[in-house]
N, CA, C and O of each residue as an XYZ file, in Angstrom:
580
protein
N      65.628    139.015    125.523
C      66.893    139.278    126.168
C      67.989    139.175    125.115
O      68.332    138.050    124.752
N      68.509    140.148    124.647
C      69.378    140.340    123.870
C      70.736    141.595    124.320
O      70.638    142.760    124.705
N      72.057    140.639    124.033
C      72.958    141.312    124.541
C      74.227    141.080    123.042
O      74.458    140.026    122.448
N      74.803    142.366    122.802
C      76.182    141.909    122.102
C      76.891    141.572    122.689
O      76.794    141.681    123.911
N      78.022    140.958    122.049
C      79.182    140.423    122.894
C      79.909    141.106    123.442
O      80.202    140.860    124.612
N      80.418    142.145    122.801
C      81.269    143.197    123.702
C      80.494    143.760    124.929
O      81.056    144.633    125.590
N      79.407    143.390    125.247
C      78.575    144.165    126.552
C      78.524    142.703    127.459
O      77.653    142.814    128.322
N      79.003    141.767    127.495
C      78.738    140.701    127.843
C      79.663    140.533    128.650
O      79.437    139.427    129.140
N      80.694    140.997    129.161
C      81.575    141.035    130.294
C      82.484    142.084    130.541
O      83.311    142.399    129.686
N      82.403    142.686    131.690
C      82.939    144.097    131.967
C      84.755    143.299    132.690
O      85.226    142.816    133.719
N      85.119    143.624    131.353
C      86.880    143.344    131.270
C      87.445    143.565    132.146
O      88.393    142.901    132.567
N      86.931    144.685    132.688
C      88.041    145.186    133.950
C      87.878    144.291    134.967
O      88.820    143.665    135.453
N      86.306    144.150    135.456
C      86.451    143.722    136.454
C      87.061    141.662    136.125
O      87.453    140.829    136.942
N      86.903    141.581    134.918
C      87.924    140.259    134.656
C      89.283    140.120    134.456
O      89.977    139.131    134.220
N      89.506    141.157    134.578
C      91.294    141.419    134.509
C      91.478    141.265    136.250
O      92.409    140.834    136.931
N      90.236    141.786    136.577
C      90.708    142.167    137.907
C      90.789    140.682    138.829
O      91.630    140.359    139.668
N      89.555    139.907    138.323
C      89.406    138.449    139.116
C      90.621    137.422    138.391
O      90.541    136.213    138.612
N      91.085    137.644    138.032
C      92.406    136.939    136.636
C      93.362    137.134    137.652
O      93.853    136.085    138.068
N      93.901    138.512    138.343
C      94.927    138.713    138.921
C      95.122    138.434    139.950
O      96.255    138.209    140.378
N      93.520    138.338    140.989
C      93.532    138.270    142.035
C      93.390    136.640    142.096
O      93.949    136.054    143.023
N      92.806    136.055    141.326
C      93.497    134.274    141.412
C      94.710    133.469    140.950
O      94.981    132.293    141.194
N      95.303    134.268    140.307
C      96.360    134.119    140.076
C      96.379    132.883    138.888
O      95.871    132.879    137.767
N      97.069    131.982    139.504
C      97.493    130.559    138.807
C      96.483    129.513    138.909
O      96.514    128.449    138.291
N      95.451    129.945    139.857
C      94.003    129.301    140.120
C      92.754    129.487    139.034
O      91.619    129.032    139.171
N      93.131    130.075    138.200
C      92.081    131.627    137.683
C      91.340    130.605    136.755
O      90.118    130.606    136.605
N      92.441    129.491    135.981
C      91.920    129.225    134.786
C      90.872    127.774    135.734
O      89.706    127.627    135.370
N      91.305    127.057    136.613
C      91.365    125.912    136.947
C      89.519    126.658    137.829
O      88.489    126.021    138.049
N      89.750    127.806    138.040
C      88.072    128.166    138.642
C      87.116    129.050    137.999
O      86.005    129.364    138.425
N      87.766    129.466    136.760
C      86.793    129.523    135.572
C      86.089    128.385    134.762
O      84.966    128.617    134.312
N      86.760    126.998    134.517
C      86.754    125.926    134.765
C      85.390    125.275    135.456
O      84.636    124.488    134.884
N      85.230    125.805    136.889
C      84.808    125.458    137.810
C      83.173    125.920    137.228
O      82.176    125.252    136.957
N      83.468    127.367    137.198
C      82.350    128.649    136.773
C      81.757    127.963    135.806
O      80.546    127.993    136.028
N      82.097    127.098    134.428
C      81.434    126.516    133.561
C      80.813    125.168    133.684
O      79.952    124.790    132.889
N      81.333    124.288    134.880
C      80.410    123.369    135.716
C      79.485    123.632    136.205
O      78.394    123.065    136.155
N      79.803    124.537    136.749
C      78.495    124.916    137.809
C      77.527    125.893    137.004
O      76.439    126.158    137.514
N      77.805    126.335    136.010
C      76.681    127.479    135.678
C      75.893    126.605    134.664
O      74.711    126.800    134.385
N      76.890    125.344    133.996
C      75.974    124.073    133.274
C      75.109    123.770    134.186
O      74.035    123.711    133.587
N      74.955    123.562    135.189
C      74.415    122.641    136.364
C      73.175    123.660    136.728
O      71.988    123.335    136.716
N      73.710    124.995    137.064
C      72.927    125.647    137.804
C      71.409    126.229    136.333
O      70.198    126.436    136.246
N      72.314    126.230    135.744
C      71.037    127.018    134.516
C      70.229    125.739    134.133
O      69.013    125.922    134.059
N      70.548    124.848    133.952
C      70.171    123.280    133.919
C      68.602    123.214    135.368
O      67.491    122.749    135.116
N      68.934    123.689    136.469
C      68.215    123.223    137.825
C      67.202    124.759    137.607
O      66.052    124.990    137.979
N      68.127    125.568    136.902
C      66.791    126.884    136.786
C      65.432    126.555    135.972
O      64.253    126.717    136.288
N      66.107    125.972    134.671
C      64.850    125.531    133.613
C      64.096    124.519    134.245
O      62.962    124.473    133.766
N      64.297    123.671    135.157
C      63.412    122.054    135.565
C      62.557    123.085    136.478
O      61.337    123.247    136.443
N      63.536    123.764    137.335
C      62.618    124.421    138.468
C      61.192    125.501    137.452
O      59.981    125.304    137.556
N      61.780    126.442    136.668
C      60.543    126.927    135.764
C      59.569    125.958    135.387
O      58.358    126.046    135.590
N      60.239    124.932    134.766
C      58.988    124.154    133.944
C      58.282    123.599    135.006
O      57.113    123.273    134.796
N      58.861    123.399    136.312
C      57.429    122.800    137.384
C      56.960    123.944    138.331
O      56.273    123.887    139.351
N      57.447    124.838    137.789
C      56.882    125.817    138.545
C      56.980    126.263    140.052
O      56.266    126.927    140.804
N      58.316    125.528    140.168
C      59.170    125.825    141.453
C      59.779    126.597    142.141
O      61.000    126.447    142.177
N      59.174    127.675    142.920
C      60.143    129.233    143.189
C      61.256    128.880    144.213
O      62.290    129.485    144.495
N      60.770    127.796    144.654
C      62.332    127.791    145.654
C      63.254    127.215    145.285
O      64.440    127.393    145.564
N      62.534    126.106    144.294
C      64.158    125.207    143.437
C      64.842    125.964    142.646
O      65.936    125.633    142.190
N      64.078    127.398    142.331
C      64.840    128.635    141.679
C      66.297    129.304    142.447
O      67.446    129.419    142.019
N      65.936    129.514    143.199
C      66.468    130.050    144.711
C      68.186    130.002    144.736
O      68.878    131.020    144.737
N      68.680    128.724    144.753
C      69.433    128.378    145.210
C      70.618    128.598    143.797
O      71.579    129.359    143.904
N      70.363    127.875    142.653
C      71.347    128.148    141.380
C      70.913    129.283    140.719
O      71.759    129.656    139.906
N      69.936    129.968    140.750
C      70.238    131.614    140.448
C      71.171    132.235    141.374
O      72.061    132.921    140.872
N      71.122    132.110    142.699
C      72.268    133.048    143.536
C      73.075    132.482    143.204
O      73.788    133.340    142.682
N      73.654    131.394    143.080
C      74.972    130.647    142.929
C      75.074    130.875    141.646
O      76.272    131.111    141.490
N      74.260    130.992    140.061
C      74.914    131.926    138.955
C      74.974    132.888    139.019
O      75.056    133.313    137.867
N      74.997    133.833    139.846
C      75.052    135.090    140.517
C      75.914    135.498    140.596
O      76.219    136.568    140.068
N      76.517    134.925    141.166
C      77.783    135.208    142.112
C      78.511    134.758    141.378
O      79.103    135.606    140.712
N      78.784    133.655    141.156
C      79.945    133.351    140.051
C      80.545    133.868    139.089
O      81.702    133.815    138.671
N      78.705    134.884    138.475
C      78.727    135.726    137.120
C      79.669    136.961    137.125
O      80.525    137.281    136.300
N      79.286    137.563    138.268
C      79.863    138.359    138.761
C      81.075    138.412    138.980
O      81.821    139.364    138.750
N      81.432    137.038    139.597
C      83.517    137.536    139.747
C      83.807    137.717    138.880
O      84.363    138.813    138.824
N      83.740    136.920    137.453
C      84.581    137.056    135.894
C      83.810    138.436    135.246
O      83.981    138.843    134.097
N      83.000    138.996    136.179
C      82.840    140.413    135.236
C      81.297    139.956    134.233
O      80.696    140.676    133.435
N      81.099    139.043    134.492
C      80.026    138.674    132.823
C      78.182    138.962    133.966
O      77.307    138.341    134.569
N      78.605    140.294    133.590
C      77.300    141.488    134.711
C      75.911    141.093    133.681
O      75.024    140.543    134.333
N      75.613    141.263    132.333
C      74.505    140.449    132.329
C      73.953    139.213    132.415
O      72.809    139.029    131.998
N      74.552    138.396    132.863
C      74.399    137.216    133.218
C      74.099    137.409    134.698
O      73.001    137.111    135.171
N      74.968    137.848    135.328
C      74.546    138.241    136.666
C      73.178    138.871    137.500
O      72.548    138.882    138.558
N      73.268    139.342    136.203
C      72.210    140.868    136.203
C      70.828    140.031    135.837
O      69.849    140.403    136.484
N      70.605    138.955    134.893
C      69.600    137.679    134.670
C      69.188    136.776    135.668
O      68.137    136.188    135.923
N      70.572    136.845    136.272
C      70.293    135.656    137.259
C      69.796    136.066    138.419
O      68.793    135.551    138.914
N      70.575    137.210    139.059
C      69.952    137.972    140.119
C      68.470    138.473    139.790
O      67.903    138.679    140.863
N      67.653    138.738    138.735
C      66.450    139.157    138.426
C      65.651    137.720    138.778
O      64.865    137.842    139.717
N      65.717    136.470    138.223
C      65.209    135.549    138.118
C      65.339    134.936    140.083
O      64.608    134.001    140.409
N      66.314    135.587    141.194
C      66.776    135.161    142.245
C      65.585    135.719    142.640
O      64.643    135.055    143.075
N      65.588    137.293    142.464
C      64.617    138.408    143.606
C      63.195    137.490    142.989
O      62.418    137.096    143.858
N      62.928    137.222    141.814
C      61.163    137.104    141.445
C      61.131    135.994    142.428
O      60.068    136.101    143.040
N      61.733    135.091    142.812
C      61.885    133.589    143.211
C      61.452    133.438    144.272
O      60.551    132.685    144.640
N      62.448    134.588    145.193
C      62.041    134.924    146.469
C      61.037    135.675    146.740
O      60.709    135.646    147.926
N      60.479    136.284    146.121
C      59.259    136.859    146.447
C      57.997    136.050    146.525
O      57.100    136.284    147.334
N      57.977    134.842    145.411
C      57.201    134.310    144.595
C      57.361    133.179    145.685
O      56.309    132.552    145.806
N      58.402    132.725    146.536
C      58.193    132.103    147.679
C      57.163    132.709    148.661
O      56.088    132.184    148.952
N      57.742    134.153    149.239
C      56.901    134.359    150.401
C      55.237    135.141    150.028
O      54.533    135.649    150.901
N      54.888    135.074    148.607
C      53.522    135.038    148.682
C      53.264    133.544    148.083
O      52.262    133.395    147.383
N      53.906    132.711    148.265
C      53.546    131.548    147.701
C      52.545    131.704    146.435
O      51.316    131.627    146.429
N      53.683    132.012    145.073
C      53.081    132.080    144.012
C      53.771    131.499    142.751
O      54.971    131.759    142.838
N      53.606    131.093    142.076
C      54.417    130.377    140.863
C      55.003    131.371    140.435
O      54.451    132.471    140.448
N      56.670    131.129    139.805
C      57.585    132.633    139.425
C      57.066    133.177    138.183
O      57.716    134.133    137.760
N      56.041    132.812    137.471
C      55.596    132.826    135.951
C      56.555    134.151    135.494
O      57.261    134.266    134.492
N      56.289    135.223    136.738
C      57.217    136.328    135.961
C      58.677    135.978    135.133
O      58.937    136.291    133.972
N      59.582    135.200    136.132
C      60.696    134.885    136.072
C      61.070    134.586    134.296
O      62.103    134.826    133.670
N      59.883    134.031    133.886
C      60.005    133.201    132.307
C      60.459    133.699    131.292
O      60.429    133.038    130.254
N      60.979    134.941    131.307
C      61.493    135.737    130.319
C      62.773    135.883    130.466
O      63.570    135.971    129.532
N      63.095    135.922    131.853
C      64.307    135.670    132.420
C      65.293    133.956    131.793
O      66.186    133.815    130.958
N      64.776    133.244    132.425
C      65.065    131.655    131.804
C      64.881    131.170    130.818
O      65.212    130.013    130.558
N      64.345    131.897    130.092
C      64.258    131.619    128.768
C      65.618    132.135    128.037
O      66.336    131.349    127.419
N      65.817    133.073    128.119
C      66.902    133.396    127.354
C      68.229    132.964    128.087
O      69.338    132.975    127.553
N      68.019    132.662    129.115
C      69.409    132.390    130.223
C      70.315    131.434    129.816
O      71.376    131.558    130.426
N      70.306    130.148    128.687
C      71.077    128.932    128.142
C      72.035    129.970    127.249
O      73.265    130.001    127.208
N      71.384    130.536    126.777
C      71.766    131.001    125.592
C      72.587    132.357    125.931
O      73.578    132.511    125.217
N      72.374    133.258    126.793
C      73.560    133.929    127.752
C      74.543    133.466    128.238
O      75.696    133.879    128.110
N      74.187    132.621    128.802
C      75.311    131.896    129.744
C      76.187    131.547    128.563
O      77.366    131.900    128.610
N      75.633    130.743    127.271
C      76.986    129.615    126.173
C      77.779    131.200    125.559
O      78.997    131.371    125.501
N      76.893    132.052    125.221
C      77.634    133.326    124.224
C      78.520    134.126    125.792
O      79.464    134.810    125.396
N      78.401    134.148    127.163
C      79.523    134.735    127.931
C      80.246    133.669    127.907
O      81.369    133.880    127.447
N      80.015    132.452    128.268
C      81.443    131.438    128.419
C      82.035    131.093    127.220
O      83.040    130.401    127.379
N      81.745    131.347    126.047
C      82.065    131.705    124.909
C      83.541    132.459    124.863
O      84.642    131.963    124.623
N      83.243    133.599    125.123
C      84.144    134.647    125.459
C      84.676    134.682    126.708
O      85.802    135.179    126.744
N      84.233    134.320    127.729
C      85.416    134.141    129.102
C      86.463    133.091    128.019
O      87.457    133.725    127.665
N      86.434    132.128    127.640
C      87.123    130.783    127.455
C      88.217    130.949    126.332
O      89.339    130.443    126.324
N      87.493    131.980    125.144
C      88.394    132.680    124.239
C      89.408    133.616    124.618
O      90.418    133.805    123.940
N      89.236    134.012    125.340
C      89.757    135.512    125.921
C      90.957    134.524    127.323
O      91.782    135.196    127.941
N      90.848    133.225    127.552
C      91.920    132.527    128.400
C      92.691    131.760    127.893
O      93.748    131.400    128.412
N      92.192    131.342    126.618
C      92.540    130.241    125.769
C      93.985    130.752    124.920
O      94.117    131.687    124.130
N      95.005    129.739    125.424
C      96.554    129.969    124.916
C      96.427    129.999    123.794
O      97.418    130.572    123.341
N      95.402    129.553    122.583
C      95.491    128.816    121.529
C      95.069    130.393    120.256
O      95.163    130.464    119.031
N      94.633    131.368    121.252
C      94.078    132.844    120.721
C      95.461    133.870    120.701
O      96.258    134.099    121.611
N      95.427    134.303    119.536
C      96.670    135.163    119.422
C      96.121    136.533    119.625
O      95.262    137.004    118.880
N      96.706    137.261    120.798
C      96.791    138.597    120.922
C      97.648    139.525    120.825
O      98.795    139.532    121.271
N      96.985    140.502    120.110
C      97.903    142.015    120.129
C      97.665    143.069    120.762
O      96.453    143.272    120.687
N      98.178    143.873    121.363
C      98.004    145.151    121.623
C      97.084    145.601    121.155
O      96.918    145.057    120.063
N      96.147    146.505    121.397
C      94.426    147.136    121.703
C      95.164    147.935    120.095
O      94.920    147.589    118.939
N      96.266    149.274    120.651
C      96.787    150.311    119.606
C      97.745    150.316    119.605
O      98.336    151.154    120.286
N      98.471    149.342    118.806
C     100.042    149.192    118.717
C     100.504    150.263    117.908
O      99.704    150.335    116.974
N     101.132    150.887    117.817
C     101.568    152.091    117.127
C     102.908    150.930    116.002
O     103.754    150.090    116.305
N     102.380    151.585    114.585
C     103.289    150.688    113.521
C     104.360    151.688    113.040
O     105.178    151.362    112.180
N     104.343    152.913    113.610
C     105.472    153.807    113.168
C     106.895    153.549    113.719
O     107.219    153.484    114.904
N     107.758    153.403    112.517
C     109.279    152.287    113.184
C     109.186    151.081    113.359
O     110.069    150.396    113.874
N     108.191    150.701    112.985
C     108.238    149.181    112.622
C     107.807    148.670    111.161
O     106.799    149.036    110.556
N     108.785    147.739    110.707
C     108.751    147.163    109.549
C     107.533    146.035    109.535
O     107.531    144.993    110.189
N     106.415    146.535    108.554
C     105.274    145.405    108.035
C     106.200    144.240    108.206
O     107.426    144.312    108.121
N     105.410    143.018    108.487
C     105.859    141.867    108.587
C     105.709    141.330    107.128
O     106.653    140.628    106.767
N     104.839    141.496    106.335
C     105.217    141.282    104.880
C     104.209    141.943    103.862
O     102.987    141.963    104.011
N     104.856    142.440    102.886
C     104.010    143.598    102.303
C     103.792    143.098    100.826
O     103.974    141.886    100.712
N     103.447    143.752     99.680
C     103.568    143.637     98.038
C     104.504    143.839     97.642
O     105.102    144.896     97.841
N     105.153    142.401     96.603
C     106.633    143.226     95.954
C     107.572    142.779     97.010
O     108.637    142.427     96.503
N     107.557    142.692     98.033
C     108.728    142.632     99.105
C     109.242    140.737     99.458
O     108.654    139.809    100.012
N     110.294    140.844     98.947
C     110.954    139.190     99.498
C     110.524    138.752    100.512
O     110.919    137.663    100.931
């Protein structure tokens, strides 16, 4: 499971959950990095004992979470590792499939909250995508006082 970073959260739809929480946004992204510690945490115990239903519950809930901030392969991991879970319940079978899934899932989850946290963080200086520099004076050049 390998993802670059720029494919690791679809912006729009995080511009879009940013606006629609407003002044809440940062304080439940926040939230999103508790719980997806917790939940990817209860995914690996549940794999290593071979638990499809202790799967169940913090894959949908990193699911969903993944999803509001836009970070779709994570979502897209977690929801894969949800459906094997449930299946793997109602033939009562160990998720073994799932293991390719959770395996790489710590390591998704730290490189998207990575970038959700950069991308909120006051402390990151941003510019304009294509600032156009025509009529504007370099801020400091060669030779120049």
């Amino acid at each position: 499971m390998s993802f670059e970073g720029s494919n690791l959260v679809n912006w729009e739809a995080f511009q879009r959950a940013r606006a629609e929480l407003g002044a809440g946004f940062v304080r439940i992204l926040g939230y999103f990095a508790e719980d997806g510690i917790k939940s990817v945490a209860a995914i690996e115990a549940a794999m290593r004992a071979g638990n499809a239903v202790a799967l169940v519950i913090p894959a949908h809930t990193l699911k969903g979470e993944a999803r509001q901030f836009g970070a779709e392969p994570l979502a897209d991991a977690a929801e894969n590792i949800e459906m094997i879970a449930r299946q793997c319940v109602e033939l009562r079978e160990r998720p073994d499939e799932a293991l390719a899934y959770v395996a790489g899932l710590r390591k998704l989850f730290a490189a998207t909250l990575a970038m959700l946290e950069s991308e909120t963080s006051p402390l990151v200086e941003r510019r304009p995508a294509a600032a156009p520099l025509f009529g504007r004076r370099p801020a400091s050049g060669f030779g120049r006082g």
